[in-house]
C-alpha positions in Angstrom: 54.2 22.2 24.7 54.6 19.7 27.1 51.5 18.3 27.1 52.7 16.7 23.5 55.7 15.2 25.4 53.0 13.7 28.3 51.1 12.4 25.2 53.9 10.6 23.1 55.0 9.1 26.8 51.6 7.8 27.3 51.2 6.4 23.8 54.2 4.6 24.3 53.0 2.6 27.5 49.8 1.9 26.1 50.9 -0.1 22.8 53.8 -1.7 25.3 50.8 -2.8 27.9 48.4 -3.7 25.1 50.2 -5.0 22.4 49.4 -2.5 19.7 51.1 -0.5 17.1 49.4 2.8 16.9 50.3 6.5 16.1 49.4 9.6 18.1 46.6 10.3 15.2 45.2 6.7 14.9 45.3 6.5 18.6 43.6 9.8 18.5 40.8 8.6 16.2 40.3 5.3 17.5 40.1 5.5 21.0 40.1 9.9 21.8 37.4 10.7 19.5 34.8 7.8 20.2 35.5 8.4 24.1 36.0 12.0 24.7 33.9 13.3 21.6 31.7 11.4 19.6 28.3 12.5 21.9 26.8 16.1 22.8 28.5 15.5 26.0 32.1 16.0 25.3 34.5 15.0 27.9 37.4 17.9 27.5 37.1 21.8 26.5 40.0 23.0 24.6 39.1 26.8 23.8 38.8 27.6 20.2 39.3 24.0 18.6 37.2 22.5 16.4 35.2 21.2 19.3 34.3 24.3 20.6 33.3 25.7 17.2 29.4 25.5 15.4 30.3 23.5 12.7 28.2 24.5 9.4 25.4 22.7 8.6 26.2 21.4 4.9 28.8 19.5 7.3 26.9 18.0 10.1 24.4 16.6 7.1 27.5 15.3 5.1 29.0 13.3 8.0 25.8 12.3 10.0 26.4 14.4 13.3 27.5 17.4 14.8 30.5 15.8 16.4 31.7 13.9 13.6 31.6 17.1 11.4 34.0 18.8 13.9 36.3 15.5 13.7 36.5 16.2 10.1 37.1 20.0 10.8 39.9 19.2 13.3 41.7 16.7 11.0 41.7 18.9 7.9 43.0 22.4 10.1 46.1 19.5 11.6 46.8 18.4 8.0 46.8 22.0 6.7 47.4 24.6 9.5 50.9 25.7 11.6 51.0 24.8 15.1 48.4 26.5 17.3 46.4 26.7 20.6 43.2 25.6 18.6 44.4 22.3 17.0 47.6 21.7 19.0 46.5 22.0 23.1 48.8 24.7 25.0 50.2 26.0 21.8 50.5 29.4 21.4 48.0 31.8 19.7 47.6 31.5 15.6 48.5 35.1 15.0 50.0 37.8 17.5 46.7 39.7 18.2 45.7 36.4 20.3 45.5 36.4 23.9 48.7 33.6 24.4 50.7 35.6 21.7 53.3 35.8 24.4 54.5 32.1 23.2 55.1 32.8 19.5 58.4 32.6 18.5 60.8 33.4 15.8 63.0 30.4 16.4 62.9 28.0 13.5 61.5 24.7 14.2 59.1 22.3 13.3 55.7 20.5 14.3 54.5 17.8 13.2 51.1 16.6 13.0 51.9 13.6 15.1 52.9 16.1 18.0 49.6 18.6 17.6 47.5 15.2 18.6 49.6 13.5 21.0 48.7 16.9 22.6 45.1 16.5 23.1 45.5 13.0 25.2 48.6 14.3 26.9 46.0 17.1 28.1 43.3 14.4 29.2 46.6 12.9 31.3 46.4 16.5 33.1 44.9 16.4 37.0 43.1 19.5 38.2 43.5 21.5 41.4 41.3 24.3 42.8 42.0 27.6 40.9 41.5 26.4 37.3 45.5 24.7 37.7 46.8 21.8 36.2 49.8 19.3 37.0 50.8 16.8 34.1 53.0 14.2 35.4 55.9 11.8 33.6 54.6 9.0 35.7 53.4 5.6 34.0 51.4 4.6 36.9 49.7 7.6 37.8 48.8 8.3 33.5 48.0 4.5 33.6 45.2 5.1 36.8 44.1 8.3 34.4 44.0 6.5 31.6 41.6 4.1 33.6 39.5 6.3 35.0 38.3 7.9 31.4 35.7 5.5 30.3 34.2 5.7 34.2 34.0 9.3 33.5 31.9 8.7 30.4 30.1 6.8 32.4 29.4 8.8 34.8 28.3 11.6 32.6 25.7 9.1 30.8 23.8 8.3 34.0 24.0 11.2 35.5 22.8 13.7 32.4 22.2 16.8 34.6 25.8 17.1 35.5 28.2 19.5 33.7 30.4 18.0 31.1 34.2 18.6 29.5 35.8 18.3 32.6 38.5 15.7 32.3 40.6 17.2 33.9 38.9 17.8 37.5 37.9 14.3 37.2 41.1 12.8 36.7 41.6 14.4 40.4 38.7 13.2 41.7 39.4 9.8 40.3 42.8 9.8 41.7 41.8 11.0 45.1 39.0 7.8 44.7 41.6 5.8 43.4 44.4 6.4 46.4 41.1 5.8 49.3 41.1 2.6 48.2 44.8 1.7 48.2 44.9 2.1 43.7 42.4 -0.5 43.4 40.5 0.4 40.1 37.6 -2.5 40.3 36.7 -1.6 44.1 37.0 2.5 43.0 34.2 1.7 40.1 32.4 -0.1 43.0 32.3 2.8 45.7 32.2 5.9 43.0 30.8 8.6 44.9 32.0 11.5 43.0 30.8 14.6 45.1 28.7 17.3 43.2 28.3 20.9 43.7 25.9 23.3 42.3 27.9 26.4 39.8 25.7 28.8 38.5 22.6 26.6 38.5 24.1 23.9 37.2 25.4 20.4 38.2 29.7 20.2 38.4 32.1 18.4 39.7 34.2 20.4 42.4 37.8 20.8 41.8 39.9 19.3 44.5 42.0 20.8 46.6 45.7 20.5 45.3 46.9 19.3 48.9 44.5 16.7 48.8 45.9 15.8 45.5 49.1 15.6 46.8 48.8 13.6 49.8 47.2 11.3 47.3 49.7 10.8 45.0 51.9 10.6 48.2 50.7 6.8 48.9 52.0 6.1 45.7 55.2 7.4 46.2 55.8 7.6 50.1 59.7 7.3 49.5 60.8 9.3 47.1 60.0 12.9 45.4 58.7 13.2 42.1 57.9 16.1 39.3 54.9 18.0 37.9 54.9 20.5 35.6 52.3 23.1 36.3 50.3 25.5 34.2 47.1 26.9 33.7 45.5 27.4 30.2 42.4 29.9 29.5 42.7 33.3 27.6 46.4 34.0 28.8 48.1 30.7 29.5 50.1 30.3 32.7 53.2 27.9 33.7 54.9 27.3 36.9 56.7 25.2 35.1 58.5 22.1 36.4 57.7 21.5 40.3 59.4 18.7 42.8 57.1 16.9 45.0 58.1 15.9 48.1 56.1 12.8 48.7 58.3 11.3 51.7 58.2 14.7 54.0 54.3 14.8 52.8 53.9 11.3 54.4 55.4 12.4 57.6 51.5 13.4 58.4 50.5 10.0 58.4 53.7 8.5 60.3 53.3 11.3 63.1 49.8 10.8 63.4 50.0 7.3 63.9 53.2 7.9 66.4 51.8 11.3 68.6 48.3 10.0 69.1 48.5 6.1 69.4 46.6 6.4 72.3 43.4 8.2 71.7 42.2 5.8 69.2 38.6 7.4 69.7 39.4 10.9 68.2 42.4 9.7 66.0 42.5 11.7 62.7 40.9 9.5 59.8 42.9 9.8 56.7 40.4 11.7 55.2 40.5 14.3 57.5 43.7 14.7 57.0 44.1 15.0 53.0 41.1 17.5 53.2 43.4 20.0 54.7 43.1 23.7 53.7 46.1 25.3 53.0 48.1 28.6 53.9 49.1 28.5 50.7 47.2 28.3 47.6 48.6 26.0 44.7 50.0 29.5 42.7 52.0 30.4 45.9 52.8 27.1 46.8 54.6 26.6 43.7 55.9 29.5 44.5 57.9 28.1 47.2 60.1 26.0 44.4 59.3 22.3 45.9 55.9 21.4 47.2 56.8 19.3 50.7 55.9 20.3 54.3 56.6 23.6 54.1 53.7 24.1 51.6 51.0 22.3 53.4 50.8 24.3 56.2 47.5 24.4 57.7 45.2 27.7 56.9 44.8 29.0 60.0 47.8 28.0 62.1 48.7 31.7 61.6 45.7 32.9 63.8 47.3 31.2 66.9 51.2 32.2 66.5 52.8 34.6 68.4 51.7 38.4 67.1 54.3 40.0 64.9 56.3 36.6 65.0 55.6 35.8 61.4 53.6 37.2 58.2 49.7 37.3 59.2 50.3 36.1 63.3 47.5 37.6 65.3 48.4 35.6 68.5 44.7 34.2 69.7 45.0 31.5 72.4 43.0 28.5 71.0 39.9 27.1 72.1 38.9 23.4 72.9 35.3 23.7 72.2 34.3 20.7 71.0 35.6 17.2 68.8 36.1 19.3 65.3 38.5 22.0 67.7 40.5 18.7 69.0 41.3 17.5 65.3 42.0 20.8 64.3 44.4 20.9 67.1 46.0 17.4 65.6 46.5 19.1 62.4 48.1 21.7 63.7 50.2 20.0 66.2 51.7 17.4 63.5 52.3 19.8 61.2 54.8 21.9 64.0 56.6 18.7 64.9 57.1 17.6 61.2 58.7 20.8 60.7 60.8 20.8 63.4 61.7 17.5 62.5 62.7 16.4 66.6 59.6 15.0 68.0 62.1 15.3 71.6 60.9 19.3 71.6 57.2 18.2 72.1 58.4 17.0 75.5 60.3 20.1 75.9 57.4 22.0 74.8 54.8 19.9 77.5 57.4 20.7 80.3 57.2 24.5 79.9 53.9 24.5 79.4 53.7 22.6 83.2 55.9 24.7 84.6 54.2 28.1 83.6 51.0 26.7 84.8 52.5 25.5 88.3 53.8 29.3 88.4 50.7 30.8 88.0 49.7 28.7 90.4 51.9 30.2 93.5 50.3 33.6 92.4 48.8 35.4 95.2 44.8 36.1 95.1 43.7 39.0 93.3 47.7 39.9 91.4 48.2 39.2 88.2 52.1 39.5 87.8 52.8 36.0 87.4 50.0 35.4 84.9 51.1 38.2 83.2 55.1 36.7 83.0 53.5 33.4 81.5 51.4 35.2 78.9 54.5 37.6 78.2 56.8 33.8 77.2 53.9 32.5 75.1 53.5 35.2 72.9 57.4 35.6 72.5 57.7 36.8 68.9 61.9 36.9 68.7 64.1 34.6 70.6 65.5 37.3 73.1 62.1 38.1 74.2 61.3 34.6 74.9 64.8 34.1 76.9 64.4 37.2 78.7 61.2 36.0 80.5 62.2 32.6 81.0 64.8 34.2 83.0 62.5 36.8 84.8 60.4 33.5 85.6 63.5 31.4 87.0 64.1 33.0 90.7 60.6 31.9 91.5 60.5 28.5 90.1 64.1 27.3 91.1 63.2 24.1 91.0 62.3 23.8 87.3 66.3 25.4 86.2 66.6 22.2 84.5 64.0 22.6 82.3 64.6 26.3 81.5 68.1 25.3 80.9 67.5 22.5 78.1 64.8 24.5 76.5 67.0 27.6 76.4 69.7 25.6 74.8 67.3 24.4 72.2 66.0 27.2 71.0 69.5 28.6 70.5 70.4 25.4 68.5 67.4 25.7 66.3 66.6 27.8 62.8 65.7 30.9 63.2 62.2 30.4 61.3 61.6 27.1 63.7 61.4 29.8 66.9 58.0 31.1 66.0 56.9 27.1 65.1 58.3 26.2 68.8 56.3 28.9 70.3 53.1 27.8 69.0 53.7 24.3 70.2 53.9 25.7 73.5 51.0 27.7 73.3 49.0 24.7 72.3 50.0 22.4 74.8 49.5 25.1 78.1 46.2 25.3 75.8 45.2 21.8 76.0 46.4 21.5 79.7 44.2 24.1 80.4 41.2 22.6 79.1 42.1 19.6 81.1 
């Protein structure tokens, strides 16, 4: 399992950075177990381990508590069992009636007890995204930040005993998110921890963040080159994705267009953290999905509502509303997202021009008809590139005057991918929306 790999990787750069000498199990019983398990609260779950198990009570008398009695337990089942999900984390199931039985194989090979624990801290290296998903990543700094961010977590769990406990791996994604809001400065993150809390089946927990929000982090680690996660889920049938491409430099694009589109309104400006709280079209399962996690994958939820009907999957063509500040930011989101995919900020002047011109038509419209209305309505909710040209050129012999923009915007649209069309539309619809409001 990789998650011995992510272990070994991270032993490695922490007796580089601090000078010592030890072995995935000392390492394990010096500085895991005190941290992560020597307490009631435990930091981690790993289903069916030691941990998870009522250890007898002959036991928790012989070696003073409960927890140190399922140390013991743990180390004797490494020293003396095969490989499986409860000693070595992500393995597969002991026997083939077990719920992960789909990983046991007849190829020969060998596990050593060094690997079965470098698997429980490669595990605590794993960050958590909303849907019970995990990405590990071969990356010293971010395992270094992790590695970090551990003790606050025990921390955290001792002054604030109400919340819910063993869950390392949601933290580590809170802590990273913390972590990336204050440029990777660990001292000023311990200062300002505010760790958000939610209430799960009457209990304190710390919510799961979203996985955009993750990424967008990691993103201003990395703004200039992609990197890879490997992805999986582990509960009673363990899940992969396997290994994933991030493509932090497109993913920064948000923060470069932002800065570039909407220099000028200062006062309603989109704070970073509206911007890395972005819901998704796409859920972290589909988004992997995909094959590489970049712009494509962050598109915002409900873009969909206001695209051309029948242009795309889920398009229901509603005209958008300015109703108040939240409706102009959603508007930002939208609109940076379109141009970063069409990756020629020129076609937002295009875009502005049309929208102009099929106001000013409307405008020669005689009282009471509604033909010319109807034309402009007919171009915005284009859902194919012939419908779209046709009407411009039903539109033309009343607006001769406006041939040159017609022309260039006909010749883009025939230059561009077909999957852009639908995105070029939108952009349209938004800006006759915004004019409109005006």
């Amino acid at each position: 399992m990789y998650t011995s790999y992510i272990g070994g990787k991270f032993l490695k750069l922490f007796n580089q950075k601090e000078g010592t000498d030890y072995s995935a199990e000392t390492f394990f019983d010096n500085m895991i177990f005190p941290l992560f398990f020597d307490d009631e609260k435990h930091l981690m779950h790993v289903g069916n381990s030691a941990f998870f198990q009522k250890p007898k009570a002959t036991d928790v008398e012989i070696f003073g508590t409960r927890s140190k009695a399922q140390f013991n337990n743990l180390k004797v089942s490494i020293e003396s069992d095969e490989a499986n999900m409860s000693i070595m984390v992500g393995a597969a199931a002991k026997d083939l009636q077990g719920t992960t039985s789909g990983q046991i194989s007849n190829i020969n090979y060998s596990i050593d007890s060094e690997e079965m624990y470098a698997s429980w801290f490669g595990q605590a290296l794993g960050i958590g995204v909303s849907g019970g998903y995990v990405i590990l990543m071969n990356e010293p700094e971010i395992q270094w930040f992790l590695f970090q961010g551990w003790k606050v977590y025990r921390k955290y769990i001792e002054q604030t005993p109400s919340v819910k406990d063993r869950q390392i791996e949601t933290w580590n994604g809170q802590w990273l998110s913390l972590l990336a809001s204050n440029n990777f400065n660990v001292a000023e993150s311990i200062n300002n921890l505010q760790i958000e809390t939610t209430e799960v089946q009457g209990s304190i927990a710390i919510p799961t963040k979203q996985w955009s929000n993750i990424v967008f982090s990691i993103s201003k680690l990395y703004p200039k080159r992609a990197i890879t996660g490997y992805c999986y889920n582990l509960s009673q049938t363990n899940t992969t994705f396997g290994f994933i491409n991030f493509i932090l430099p497109d993913i920064r694009k948000f923060y470069e267009l932002r800065d570039k589109l909407f220099i000028n309104e200062e006062s309603t400006i989109l704070g970073e953290e509206e911007i890395e709280s972005l819901s998704t079209f796409y859920n972290f399962k589909n988004a992997c999905k995909l094959g590489t996690i970049g712009l494509k994958a962050i598109e915002p939820a409900k873009l969909r509502e206001y695209m051309p009907s029948g242009s795309v999957l889920y398009a229901q063509g509603k005209d958008f509303k300015f109703n108040n500040n939240e409706s102009y930011k959603q508007y930002q989101l939208f609109k940076i997202w379109i141009i970063a995919m069409l990756n020629k900020t020129e076609l937002l002047k295009l875009a502005s021009s049309l929208a102009q011109s099929l106001m000013d038509f409307e405008a020669q419209e005689e009282r009471g008809k509604k033909v010319f209305s109807t034309l402009s309505k007919e171009v915005r909710g284009s859902k194919n590139l012939k419908h779209f040209i046709d009407k411009i050129t039903d539109i033309l012999p009343y607006v001769p005057s406006k041939a040159g923009v017609f022309e260039s915007i006909v010749e883009e649209v025939l230059k561009m991918p077909s999957d852009n069309f639908p995105l070029f539309i939108t952009l349209i619809r938004f800006e006759y929306a915004i004019k409109k409001s005006k």
